[in-house]
C-alpha positions as CSV (number, residue, x, y, z in Angstrom):
1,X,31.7,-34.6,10.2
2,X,30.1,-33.0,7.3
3,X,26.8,-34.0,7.8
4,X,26.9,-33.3,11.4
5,X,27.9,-29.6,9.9
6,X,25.1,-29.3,7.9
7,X,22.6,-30.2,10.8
8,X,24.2,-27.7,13.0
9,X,23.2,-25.3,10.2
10,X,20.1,-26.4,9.7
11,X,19.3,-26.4,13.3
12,X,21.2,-22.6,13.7
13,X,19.1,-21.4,10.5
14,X,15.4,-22.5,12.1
15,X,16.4,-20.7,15.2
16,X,16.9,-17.8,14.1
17,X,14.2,-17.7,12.0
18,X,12.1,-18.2,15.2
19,X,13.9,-15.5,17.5
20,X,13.9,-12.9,15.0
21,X,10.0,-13.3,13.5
22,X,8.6,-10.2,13.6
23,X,5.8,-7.8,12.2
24,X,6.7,-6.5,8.9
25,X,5.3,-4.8,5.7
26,X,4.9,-4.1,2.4
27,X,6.3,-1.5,0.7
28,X,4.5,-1.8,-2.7
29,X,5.4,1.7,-5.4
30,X,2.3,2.1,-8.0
31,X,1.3,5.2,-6.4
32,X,0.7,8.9,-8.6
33,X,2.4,10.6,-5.9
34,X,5.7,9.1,-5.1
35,X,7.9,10.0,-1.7
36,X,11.9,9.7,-1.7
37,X,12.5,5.9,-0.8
38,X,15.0,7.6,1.9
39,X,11.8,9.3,3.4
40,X,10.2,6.1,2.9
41,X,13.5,4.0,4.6
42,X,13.3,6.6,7.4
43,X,9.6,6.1,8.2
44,X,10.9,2.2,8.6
45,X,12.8,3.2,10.9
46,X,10.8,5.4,13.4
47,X,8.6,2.7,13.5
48,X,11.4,0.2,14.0
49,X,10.3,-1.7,11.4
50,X,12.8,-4.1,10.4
51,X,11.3,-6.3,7.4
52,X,10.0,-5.0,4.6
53,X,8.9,-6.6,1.3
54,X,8.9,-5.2,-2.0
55,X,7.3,-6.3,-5.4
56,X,10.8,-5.9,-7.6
57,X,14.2,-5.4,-7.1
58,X,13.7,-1.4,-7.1
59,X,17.7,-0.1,-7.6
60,X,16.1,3.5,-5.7
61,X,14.9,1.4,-2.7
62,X,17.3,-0.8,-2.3
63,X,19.8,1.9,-2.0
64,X,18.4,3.9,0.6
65,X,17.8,0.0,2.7
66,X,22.0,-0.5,2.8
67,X,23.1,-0.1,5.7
68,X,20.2,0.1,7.5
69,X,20.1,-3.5,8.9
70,X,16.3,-3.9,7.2
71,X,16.0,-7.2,6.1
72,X,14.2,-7.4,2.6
73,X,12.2,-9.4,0.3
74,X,12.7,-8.7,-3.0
75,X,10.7,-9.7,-6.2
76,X,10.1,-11.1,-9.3
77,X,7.2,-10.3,-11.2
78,X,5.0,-13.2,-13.0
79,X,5.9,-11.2,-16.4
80,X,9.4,-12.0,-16.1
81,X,9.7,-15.6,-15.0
82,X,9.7,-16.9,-18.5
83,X,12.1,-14.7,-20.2
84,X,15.2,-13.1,-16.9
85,X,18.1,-14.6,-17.1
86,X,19.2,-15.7,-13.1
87,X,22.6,-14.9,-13.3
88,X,21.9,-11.3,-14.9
89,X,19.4,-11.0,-12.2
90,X,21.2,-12.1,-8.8
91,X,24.2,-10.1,-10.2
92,X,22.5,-6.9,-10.7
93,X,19.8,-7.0,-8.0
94,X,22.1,-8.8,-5.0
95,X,25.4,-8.9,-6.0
96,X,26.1,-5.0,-6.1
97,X,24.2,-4.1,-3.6
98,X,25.3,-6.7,-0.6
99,X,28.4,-7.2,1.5
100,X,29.3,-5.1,3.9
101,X,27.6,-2.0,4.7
102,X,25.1,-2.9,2.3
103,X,21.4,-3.9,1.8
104,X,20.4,-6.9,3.8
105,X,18.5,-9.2,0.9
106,X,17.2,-12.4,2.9
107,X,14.6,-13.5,0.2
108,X,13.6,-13.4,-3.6
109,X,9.5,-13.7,-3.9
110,X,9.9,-15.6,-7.3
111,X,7.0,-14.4,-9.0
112,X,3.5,-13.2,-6.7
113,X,0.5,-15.8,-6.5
114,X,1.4,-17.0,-10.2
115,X,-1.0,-19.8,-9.1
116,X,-3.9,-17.4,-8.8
117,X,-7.1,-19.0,-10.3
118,X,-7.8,-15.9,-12.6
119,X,-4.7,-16.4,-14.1
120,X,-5.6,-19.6,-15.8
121,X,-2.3,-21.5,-15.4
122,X,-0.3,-18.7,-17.6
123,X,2.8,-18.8,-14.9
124,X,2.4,-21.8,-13.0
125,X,4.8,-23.9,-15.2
126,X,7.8,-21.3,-15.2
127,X,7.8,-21.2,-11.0
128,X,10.0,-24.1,-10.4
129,X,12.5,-24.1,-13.7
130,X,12.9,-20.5,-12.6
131,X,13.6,-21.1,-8.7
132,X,16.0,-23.6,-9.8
133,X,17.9,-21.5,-12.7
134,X,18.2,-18.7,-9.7
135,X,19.5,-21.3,-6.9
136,X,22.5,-22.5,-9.3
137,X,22.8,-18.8,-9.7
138,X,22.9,-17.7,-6.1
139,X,25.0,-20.7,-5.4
140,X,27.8,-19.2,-7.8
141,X,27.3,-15.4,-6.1
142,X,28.6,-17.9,-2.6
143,X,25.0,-16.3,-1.6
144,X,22.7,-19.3,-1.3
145,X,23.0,-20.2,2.4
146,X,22.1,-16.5,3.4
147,X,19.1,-15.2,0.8
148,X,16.3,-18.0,0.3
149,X,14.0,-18.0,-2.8
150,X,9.9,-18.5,-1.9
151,X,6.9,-18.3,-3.6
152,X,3.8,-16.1,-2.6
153,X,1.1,-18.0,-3.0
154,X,-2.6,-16.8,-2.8
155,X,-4.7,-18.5,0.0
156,X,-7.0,-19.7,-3.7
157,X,-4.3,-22.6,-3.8
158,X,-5.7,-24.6,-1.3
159,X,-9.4,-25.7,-0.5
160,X,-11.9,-26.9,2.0
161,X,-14.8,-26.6,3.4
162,X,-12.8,-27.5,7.1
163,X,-9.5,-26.7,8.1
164,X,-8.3,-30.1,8.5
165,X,-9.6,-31.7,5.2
166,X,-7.4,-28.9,3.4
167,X,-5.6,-29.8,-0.1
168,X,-4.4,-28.2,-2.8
169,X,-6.4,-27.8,-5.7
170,X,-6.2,-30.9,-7.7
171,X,-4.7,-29.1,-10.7
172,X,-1.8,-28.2,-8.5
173,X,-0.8,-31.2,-6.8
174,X,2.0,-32.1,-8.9
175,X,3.7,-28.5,-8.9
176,X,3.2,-28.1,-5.2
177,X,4.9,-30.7,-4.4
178,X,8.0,-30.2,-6.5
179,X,7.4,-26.8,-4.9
180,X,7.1,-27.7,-1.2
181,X,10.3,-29.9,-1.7
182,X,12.4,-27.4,-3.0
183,X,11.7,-24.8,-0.4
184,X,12.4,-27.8,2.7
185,X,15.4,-28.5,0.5
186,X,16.7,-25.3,1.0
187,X,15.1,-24.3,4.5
188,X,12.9,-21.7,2.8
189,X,9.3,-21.2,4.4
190,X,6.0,-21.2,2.7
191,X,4.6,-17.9,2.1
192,X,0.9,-17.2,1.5
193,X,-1.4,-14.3,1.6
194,X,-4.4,-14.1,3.6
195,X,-7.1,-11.8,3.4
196,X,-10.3,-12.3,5.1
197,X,-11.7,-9.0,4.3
198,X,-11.9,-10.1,0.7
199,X,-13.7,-13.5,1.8
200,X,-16.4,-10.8,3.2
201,X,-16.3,-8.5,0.3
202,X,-17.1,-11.4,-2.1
203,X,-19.6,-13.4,-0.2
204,X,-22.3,-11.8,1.2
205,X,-22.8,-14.4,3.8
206,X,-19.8,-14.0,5.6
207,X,-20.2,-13.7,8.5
208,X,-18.6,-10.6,9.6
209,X,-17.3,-11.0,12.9
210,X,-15.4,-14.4,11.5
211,X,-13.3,-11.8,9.7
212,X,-12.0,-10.1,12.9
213,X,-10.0,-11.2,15.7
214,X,-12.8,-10.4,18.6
215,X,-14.3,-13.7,18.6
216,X,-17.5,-14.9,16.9
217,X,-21.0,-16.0,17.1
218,X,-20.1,-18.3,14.1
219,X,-17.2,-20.3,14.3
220,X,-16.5,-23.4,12.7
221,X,-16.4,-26.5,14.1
222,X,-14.0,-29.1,13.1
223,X,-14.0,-32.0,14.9
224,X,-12.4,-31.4,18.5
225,X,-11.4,-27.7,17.1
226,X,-13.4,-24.4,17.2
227,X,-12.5,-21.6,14.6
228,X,-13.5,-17.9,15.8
229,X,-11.5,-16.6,13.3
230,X,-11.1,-16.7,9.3
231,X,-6.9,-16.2,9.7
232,X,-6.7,-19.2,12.3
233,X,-8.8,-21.2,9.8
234,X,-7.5,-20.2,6.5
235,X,-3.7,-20.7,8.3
236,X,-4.8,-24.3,9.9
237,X,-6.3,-24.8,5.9
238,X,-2.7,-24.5,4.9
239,X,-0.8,-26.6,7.5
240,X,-3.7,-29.6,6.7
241,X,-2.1,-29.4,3.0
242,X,0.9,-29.3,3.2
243,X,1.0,-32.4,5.9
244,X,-0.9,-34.4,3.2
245,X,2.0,-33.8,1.1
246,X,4.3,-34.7,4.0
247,X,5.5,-31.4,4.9
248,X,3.2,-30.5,8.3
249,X,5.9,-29.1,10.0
250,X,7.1,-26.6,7.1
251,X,7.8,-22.8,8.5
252,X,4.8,-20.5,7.2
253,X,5.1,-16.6,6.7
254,X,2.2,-14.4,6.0
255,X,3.2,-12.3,2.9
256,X,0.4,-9.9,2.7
257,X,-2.6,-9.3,5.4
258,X,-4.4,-6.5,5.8
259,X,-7.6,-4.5,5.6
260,X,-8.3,-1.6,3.4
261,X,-9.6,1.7,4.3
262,X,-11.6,3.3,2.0
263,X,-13.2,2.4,-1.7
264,X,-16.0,0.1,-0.8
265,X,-18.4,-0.9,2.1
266,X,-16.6,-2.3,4.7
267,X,-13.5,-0.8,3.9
268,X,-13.0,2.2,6.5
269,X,-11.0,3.4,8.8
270,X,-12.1,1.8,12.1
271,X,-12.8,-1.5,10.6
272,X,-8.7,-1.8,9.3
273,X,-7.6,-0.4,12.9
274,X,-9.6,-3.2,14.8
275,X,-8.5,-5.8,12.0
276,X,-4.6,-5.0,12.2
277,X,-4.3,-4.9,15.9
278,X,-6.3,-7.4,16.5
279,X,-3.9,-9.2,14.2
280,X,-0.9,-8.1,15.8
281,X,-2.3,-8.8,19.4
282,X,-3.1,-12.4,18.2
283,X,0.1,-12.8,16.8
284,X,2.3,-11.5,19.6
285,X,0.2,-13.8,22.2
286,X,2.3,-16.9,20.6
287,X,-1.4,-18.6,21.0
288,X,-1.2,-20.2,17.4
289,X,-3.7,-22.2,15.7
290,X,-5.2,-25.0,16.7
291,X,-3.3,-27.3,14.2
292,X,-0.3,-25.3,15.5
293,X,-0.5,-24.4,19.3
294,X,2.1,-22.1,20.6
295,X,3.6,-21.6,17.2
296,X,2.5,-18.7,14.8
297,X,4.1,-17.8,11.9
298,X,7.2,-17.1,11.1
299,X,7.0,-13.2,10.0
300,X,4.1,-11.4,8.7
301,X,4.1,-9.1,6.4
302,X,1.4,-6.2,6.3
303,X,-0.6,-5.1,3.3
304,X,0.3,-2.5,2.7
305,X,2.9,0.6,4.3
306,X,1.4,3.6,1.8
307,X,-1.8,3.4,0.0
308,X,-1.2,2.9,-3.9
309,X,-3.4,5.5,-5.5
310,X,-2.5,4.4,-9.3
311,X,-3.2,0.6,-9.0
312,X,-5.8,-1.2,-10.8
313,X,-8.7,-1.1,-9.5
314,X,-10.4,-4.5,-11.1
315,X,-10.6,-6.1,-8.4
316,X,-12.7,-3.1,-6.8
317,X,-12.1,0.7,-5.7
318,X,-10.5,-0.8,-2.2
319,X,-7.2,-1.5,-4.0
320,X,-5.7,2.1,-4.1
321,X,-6.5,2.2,0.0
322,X,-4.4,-0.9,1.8
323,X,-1.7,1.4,3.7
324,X,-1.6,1.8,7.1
325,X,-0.3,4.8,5.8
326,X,-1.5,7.5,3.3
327,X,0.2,8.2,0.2
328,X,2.3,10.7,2.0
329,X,3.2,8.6,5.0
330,X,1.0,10.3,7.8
331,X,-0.9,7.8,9.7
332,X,-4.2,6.8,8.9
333,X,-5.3,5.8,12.5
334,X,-3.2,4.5,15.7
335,X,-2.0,1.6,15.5
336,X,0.6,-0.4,18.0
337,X,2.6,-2.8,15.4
338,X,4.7,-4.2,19.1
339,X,7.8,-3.0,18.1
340,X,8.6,-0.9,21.1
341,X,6.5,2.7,19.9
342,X,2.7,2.6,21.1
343,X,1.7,4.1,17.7
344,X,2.5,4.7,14.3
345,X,5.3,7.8,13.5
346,X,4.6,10.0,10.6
347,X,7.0,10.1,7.9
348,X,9.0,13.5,8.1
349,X,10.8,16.0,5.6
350,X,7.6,15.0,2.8
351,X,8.3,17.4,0.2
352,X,5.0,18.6,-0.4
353,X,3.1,21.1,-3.4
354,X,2.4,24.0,-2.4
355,X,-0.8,24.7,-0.1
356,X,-3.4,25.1,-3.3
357,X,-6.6,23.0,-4.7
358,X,-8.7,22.8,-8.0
359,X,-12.0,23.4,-6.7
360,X,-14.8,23.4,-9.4
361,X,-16.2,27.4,-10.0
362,X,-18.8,28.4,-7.9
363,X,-20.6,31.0,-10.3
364,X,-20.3,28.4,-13.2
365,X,-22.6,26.2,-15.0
366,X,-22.0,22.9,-14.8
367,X,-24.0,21.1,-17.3
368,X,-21.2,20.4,-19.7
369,X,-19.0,18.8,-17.1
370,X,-19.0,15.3,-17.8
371,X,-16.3,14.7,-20.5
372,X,-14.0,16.8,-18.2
373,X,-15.3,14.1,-15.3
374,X,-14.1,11.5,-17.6
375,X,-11.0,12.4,-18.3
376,X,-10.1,13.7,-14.6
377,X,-11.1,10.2,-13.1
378,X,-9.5,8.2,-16.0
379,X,-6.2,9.6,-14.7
380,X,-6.1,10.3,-11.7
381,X,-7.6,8.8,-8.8
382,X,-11.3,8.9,-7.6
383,X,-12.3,5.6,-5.9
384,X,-12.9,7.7,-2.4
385,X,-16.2,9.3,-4.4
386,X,-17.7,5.6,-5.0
387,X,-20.3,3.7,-2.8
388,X,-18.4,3.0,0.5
389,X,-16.2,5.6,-0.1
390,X,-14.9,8.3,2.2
391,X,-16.1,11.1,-0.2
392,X,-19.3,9.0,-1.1
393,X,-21.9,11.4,0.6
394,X,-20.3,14.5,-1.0
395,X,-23.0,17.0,-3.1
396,X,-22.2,17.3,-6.9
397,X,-20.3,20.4,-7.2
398,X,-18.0,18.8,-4.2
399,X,-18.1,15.9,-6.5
400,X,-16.5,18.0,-9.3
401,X,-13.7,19.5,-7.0
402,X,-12.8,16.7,-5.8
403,X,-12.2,15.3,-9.4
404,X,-11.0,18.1,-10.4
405,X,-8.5,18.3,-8.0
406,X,-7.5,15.1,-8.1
407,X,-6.3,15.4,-11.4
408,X,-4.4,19.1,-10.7
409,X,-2.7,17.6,-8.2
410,X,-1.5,14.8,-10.3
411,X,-0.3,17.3,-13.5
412,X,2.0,18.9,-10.6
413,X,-0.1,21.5,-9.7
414,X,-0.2,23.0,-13.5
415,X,-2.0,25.6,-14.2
416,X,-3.6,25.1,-17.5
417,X,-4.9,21.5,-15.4
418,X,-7.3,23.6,-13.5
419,X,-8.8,24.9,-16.6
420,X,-11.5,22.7,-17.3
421,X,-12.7,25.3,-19.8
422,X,-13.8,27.5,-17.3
423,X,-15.0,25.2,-15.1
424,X,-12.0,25.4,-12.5
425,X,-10.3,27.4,-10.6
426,X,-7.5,27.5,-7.8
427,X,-8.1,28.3,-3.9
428,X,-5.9,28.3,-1.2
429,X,-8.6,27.2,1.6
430,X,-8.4,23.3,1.8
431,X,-12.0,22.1,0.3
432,X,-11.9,18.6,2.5
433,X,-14.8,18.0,4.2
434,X,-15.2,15.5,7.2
435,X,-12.7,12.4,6.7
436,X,-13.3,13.5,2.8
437,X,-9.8,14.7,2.6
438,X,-8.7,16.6,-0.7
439,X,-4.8,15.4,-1.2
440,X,-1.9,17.9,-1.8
441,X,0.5,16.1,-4.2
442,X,4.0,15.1,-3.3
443,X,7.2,15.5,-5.1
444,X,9.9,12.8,-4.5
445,X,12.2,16.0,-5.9
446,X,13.2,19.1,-4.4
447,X,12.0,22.5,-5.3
448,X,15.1,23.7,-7.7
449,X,16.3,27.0,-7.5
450,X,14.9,28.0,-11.6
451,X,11.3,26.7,-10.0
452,X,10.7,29.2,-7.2
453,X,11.0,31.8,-9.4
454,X,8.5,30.4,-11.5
455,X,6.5,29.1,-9.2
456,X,5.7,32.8,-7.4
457,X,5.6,34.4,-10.8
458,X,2.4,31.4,-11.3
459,X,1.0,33.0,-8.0
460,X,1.5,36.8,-8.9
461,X,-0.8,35.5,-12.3
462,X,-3.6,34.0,-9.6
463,X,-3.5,36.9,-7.8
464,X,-3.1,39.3,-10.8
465,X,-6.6,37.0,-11.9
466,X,-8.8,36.9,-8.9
467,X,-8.2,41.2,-9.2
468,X,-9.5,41.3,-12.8
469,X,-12.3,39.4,-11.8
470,X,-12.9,41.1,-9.0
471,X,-13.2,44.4,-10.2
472,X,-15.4,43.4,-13.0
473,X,-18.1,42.0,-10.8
474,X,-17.9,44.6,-8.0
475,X,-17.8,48.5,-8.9
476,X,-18.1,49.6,-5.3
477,X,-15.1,48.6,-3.8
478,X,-16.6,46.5,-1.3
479,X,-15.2,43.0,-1.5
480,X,-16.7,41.6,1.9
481,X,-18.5,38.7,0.1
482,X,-16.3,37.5,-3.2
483,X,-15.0,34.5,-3.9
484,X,-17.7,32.4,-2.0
485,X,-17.4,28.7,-2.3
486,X,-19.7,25.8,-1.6
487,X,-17.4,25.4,1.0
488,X,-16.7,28.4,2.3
489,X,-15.0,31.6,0.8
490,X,-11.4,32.0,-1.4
491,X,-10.9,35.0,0.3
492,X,-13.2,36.8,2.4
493,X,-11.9,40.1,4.0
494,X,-14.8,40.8,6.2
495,X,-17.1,43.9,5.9
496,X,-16.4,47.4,4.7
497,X,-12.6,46.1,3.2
498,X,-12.2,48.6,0.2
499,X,-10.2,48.1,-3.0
500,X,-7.1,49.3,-1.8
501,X,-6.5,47.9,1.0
502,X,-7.9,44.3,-0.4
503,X,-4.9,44.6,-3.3
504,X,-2.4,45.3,-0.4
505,X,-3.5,41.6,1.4
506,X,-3.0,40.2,-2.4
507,X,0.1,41.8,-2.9
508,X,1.5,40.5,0.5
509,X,-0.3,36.9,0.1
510,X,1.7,36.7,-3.1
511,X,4.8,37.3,-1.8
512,X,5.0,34.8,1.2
513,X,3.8,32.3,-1.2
């Protein structure tokens, strides 16, 4: 009778892994400009999104996910395998914040591609002591049959030259298959992440349209089996090793996928809206791969939801530009994830800086710029300004606002930021030029009552500025061509405005502001 329960369960639990598969994404956190996770939970939900994976167990996140029926991934980081204690972590990071009306926690990521090749080994030997430290734990929190632990592993752990001859790298072996027996043990998938955009980025003789989804003029052959695509062959790659280890028929889910959008050559806007649909139309077809007909995976997980403008960018510029989303959850391009909305919903309520940019100064010289440069880009972000990049073709004094900005907008908009010794200055015309767009920082805080105060008496001082200056350049009281940018002017007033009257548009300026 007992066993007969147990395969009832077994059977229920695979079913309903297959009925509810669906298209969901990464909600990853290293960003400079940070929006409320509410705002963040709520663009989820316009976009009726209902999985969503994070890199930690973020207490901020997973508060604004209870009760919203989300189902999560949570994770562990490769740092922390050696030294967290299980039952300290399942009782801080699922215990309080399950049950009823609460978060819905299906899986813990226990640790993220720790068997990367650059990694030389470092983590690979704490993966399965720590999976089975934290079962024993989840099994005492009564929470083991509902949230399964996995491992994301990078599509590096396998090799081939054809799908079907695909193993694991030697070194491996013996760790993937305690691995792979665990995870059937416990009806827990196999999770991997595939990026074909970074086979084409690192081998110049890709061939590019094997990256993308509209067939190609170079597919691989193996044996009775075509490959027009580098996700059908990288997934079939996968399914070959893991059958070799006995486990063909093991559930697969896509942790990260994706296509970046900016910060190298390749990486644009059109290129990631023809790879992710393309995706998501293959995937919702049910076609499969050829080693798995009629049977895709299990979820999929996109990379990423909001671009990451503080991550490092070793492994190139590209890094800080994965979201389908910017920074500030507007919508990089449209995009129809098949969840009932035919395009992507902006996030809403984004508490925004105010309406200003650090532009570099038109009538200054610039030859003594490059340690302020240095220490803009150092800090804040300037991939977009690289080869490949969106702001690539700008001319060097947009080059030095756009740095310069950059780094005002991450200081909060302070004043003294825009200083540069003389070098800066503030405008209230937005300096973006083409899809070279100039960011307005976020706040993931509300304007407090004690800061709009100060923050009008900061404008009153601009304003109080451009005057001085003003008057000391122009005796005539004619102020139809100040404040001329390369772009265009801070403020022009149009002919014949006199000095009076060009005070009174200040004065009133200053005090909508």
């Amino acid at each position: 009778m007992a066993s007969g329960v147990a395969l009832f369960t077994l059977s229920l639990l695979l079913v309903t892994h297959q009925v509810q598969s669906a298209i969901g994404v990464n909600w990853g956190t290293v960003s400079f400009h940070k929006l409320r996770p509410s705002t963040v939970v709520d663009l989820l939900k316009a976009n009726k999104i209902t999985k969503v994976k994070l890199f930690d167990a973020n207490p901020d996140a997973l508060r604004a996910l209870m009760g919203t029926g989300i189902q999560v991934m949570i994770g562990i980081p490769n740092e922390m395998l050696s030294t967290f204690s299980s039952d300290l972590f399942v009782q801080q990071n699922l215990s309080r914040f399950m049950g009823k009306g609460g978060a819905d926690i299906r899986y813990i990521a226990v640790g993220n591609e720790p068997f990367l090749t650059s990694y030389g080994g470092q983590f690979q030997n704490y993966v399965v002591p720590a999976m089975l430290n934290l079962q024993q734990s989840l099994v005492k929190a009564n929470l083991a049959s509902y949230v399964k632990l996995v491992v994301p592993c990078n599509a590096d752990a396998y090799e081939s030259n054809v799908p079907s001859q695909g193993m694991f790298r030697p070194e491996l072996t013996q760790i993937m298959t305690q691995l792979v027996s665990f995870l059937n043990s416990n009806v827990s998938p196999f999770v991997v992440n595939i990026y074909p955009f970074l086979s084409l980025y690192g081998n110049s003789d890709f061939p590019q349209d094997y990256a993308f989804f509209e067939g190609s003029s170079h597919p691989v052959l193996d044996g009775p089996n075509a490959y027009y695509n580098a996700f059908d062959g990288n997934f079939d790659t996968l399914v070959a090793a893991l059958a070799k280890l006995g486990y063909g028929q093991m559930p697969i889910v896509i942790g990260e996928i994706g296509w970046p959008t900016d910060g190298a050559v390749g990486a644009n806007l059109t290129a990631a809206r023809v790879f992710n649909q393309g995706l998501i139309n293959h995937l919702l077809s049910n076609k499969g791969t050829p080693l798995r007909p009629g049977s895709p995976p299990a979820d999929v997980y996109l990379f990423g939801l909001l671009d990451e403008g503080a991550k490092s960018t070793l492994p190139g510029n590209f890094e800080r530009h994965w979201g389908i989303f910017s920074f500030d959850g507007q919508a990089k391009y449209r995009l129809n994830l098949g969840l009932g909305n035919r395009g992507l919903k902006n996030a809403e309520n984004v508490q925004y800086l105010p309406s200003r940019w650090c532009v570099a100064h038109p009538s200054r010289d610039m030859t003594q710029v490059a340690d302020h440069l240095r220490l803009a880009c150092s800090q804040a972000d300037c991939t977009t300004l690289n080869d490949g990049g969106s702001c690539s073709q700008l001319g060097e004094k947009e080059n030095i606002s756009y740095a310069f900005n950059s780094y005002y907008q991450l200081q909060m908009q302070n004043e003294k930021s825009c200083d540069f010794d003389g070098l800066g200055m503030v405008t209230f015309l937005d300096p973006s030029v083409g899809d070279c767009r100039f960011l307005v920082g976020v706040t993931d805080k509300g304007v407090s009552s004690g800061a709009e105060p100060m923050a009008r008496w900061s404008i009153y001082h601009i304003c109080i500025g451009v005057v001085v200056w003003a008057l000391s350049q122009y005796k005539s009281g004619d102020f139809s061509h100040i404040f001329f940018s390369n772009n265009g002017p801070f403020f022009n007033m149009g002919p014949g405005i006199s000095a009076t009257r060009f005070l009174r548009t200040l004065f009133q300026f200053s005090k909508v502001m």
